[in-house]
C-alpha positions as CSV (number, residue, x, y, z in Angstrom):
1,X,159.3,6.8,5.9
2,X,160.2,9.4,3.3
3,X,156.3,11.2,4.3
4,X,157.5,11.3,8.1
5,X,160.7,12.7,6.9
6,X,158.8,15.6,5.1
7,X,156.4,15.6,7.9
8,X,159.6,16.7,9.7
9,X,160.9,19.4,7.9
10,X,157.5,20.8,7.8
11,X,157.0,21.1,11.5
12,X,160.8,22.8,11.7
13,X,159.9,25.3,8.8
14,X,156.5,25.9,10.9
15,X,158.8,26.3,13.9
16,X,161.5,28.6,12.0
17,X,159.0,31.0,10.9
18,X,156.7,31.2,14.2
19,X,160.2,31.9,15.7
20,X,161.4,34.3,13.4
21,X,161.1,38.3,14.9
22,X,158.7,40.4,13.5
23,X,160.6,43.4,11.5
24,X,159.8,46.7,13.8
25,X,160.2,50.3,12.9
26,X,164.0,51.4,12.7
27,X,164.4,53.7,16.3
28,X,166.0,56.6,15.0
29,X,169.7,56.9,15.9
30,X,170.8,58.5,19.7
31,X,174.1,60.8,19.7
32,X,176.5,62.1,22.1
33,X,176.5,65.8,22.4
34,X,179.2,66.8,24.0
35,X,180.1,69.9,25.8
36,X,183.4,71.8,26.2
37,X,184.5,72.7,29.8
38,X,187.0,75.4,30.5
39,X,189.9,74.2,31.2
40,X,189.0,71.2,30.7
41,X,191.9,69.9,33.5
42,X,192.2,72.1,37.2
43,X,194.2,70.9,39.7
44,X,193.8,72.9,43.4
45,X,195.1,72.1,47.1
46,X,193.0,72.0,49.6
47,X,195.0,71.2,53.4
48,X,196.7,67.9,53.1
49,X,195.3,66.7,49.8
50,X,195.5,68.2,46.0
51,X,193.0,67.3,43.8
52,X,193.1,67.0,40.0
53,X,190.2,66.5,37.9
54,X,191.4,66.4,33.9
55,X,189.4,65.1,30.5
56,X,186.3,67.0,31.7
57,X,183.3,67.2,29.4
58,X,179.8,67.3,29.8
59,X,177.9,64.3,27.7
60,X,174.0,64.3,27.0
61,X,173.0,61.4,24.7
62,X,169.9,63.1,22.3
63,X,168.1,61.9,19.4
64,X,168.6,62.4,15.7
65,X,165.9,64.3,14.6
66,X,163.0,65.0,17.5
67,X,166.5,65.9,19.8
68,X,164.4,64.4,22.5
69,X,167.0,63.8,25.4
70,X,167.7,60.0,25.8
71,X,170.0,60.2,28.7
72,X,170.4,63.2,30.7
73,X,173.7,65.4,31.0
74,X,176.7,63.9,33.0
75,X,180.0,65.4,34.0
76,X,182.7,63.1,32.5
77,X,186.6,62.9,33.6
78,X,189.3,61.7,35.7
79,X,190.2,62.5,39.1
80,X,193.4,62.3,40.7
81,X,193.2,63.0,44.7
82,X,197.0,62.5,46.1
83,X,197.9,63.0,50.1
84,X,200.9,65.3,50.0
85,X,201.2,65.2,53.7
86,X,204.6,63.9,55.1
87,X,203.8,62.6,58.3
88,X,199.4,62.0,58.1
89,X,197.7,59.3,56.6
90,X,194.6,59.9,55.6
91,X,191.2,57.3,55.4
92,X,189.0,58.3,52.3
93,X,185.0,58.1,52.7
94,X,183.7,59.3,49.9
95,X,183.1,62.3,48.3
96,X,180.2,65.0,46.5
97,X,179.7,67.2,44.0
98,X,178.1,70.7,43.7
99,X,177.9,72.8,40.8
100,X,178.3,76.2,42.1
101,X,176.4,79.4,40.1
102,X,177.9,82.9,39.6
103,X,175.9,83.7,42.6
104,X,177.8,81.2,44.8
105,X,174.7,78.9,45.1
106,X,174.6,75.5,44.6
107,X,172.8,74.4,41.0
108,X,169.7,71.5,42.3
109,X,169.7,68.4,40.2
110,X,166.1,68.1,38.1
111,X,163.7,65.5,40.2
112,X,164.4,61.9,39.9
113,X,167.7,62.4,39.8
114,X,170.4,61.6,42.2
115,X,173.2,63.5,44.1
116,X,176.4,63.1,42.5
117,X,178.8,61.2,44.1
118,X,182.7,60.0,43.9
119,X,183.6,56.7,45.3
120,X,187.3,57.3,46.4
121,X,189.7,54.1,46.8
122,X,193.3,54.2,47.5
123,X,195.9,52.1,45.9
124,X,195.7,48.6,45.6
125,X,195.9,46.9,49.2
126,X,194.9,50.1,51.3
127,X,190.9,49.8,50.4
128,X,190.2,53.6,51.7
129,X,194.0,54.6,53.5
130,X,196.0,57.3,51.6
131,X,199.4,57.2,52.8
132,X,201.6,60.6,52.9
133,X,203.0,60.6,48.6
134,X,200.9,58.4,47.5
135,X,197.4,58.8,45.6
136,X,194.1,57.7,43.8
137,X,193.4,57.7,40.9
138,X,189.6,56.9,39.2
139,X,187.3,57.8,36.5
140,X,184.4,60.5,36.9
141,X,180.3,60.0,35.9
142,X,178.4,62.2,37.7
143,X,175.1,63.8,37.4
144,X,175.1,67.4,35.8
145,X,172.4,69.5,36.3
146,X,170.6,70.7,32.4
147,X,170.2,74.5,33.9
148,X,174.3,74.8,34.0
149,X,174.6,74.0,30.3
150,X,173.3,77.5,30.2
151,X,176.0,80.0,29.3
152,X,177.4,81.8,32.1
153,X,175.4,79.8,34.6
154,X,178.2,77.9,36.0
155,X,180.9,79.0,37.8
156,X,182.4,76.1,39.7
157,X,182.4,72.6,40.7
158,X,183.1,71.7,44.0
159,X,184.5,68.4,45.1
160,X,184.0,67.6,49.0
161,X,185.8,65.3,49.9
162,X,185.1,63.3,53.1
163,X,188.4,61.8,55.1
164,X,189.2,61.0,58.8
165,X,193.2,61.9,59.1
166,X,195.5,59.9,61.1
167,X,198.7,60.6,62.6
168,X,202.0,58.9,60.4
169,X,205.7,58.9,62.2
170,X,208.3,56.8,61.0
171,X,210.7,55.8,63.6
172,X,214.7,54.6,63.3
173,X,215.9,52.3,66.2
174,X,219.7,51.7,66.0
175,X,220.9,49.2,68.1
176,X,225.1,49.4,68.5
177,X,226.4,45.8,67.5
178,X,230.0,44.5,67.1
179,X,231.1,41.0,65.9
180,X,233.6,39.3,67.6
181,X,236.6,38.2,66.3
């Protein structure tokens, strides 16, 4: 009994150290390198709808050392689009970004890359309606294309936003009552 018993425990050590991972090579570390943008909060109005985007930075994640890029640059913030209409709702589809050069051309994204976008979403119970006052709020990760981290490349970032109005009244029916008595 006591030779099946050790019999045992050497099958699990066998076991333990066939299962055990083989130490690899330490992957050097991968840092954020951020990027300023000035200012880094705009808010502008455009027809019915002001737009703020605030807590803007660009982020590229690189690594220690070879400063080979691990994940390309993104634009990073918070965006704030509120319907300051008082009598038109408003239904939200979506919206894009361009990053405009001192020329007034748009800046192309490298290949492989894709077009970014901003899902907008109203408050909670109106999926994609934006009511006159009120407004959405949501983080931003988009794309950024490497050529405007060049300085004095970039000289805007345009937001188009994508929204089917709709006409809002509000009514007041009084009807004259009187109680008996």
């Amino acid at each position: 009994m006591t030779f099946r018993i050790a019999a045992a425990f050497a099958v699990l050590a066998l076991f333990a150290t066939a299962c055990t991972p083989p130490t690899g090579t330490a992957r050097p570390a991968v840092n954020d390198k951020v990027y300023a943008v000035t200012p880094g909060a705009i808010t502008v109005k455009a027809g019915v709808l002001t737009g703020a985007l605030t807590e803007m930075k660009i982020v590229e994640r690189v690594e220690e050392g070879s400063g080979r890029v691990d994940q390309p640059a993104r634009l990073v913030g918070k965006l704030v689009v509120t319907n300051v209409s008082k009598h038109q709702s408003l239904r939200l589809l979506g919206a894009k970004l361009l990053y405009i050069d001192m020329q007034g051309k748009p800046i192309p994204l490298e290949d492989k890359r894709t077009e970014p976008t901003v899902k907008l979403a109203a408050s909670y119970g109106s999926q994609d309606r934006l009511d006159p006052g009120q407004d959405t709020s949501q983080p931003v990760e988009a794309e950024f294309p490497v050529e405007a981290l060049q300085a004095k490349r970039l000289k805007e970032i345009r937001l188009e936003l994508l929204y089917i109005p709709s006409s809002y009244k509000q009514e007041t029916m009084n009807f004259g009552v009187s109680v008996g008595g």
